[in-house]
C-alpha positions in Angstrom: 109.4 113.8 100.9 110.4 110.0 100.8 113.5 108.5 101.1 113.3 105.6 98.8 117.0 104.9 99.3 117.2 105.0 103.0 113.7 102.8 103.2 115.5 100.0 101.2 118.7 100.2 102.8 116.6 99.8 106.0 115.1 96.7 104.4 118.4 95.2 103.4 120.0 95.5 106.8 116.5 93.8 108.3 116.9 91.3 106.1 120.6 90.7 106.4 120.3 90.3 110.1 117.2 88.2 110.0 119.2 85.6 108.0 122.2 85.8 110.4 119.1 84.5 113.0 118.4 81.7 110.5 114.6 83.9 110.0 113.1 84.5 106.3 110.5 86.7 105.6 109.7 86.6 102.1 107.2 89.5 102.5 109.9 91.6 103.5 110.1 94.6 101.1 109.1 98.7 100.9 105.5 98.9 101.2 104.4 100.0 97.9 101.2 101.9 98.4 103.3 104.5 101.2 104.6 105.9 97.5 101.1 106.7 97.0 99.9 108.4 100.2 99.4 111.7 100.7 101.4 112.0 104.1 104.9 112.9 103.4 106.4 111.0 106.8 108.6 107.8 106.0 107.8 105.2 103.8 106.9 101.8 105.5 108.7 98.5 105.6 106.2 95.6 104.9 107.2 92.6 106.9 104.8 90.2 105.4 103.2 86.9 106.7 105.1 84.2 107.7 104.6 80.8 109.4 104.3 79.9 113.4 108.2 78.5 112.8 109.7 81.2 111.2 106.9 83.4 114.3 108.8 81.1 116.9 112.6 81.9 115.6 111.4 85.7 115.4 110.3 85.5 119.1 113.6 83.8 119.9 116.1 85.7 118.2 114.4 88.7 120.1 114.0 87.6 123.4 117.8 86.7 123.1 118.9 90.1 121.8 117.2 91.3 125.0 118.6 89.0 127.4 115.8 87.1 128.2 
């Protein structure tokens, strides 16, 4: 069973606190073809491509949410 609404709230929140970081991914969305599968385990969140700057500020914003 999927949980379409969970899987976008999921992507909403990722992409709410990405921009509080400053980080777009315009990729960022419910991967459609998980509706299509035959496995019934969680839909998946397609993060996209994105450019070495927007790689770099990723990296950042982790490393600091870590305390690195």
């Amino acid at each position: 069973m999927h949980h379409h609404d969970d899987t976008e709230a999921c992507v909403e929140q990722l992409r709410t606190a990405l921009t509080a970081n400053g980080i777009t991914l315009p990729s960022l969305a419910v991967d459609l073809p998980s509706f299509a599968s035959a496995y019934a385990g969680p839909l998946l969140v397609s993060l996209g491509n994105c450019n070495t700057a927007t790689a770099h500020a990723l990296t950042a914003a982790l490393r600091k949410a870590a305390g690195e």
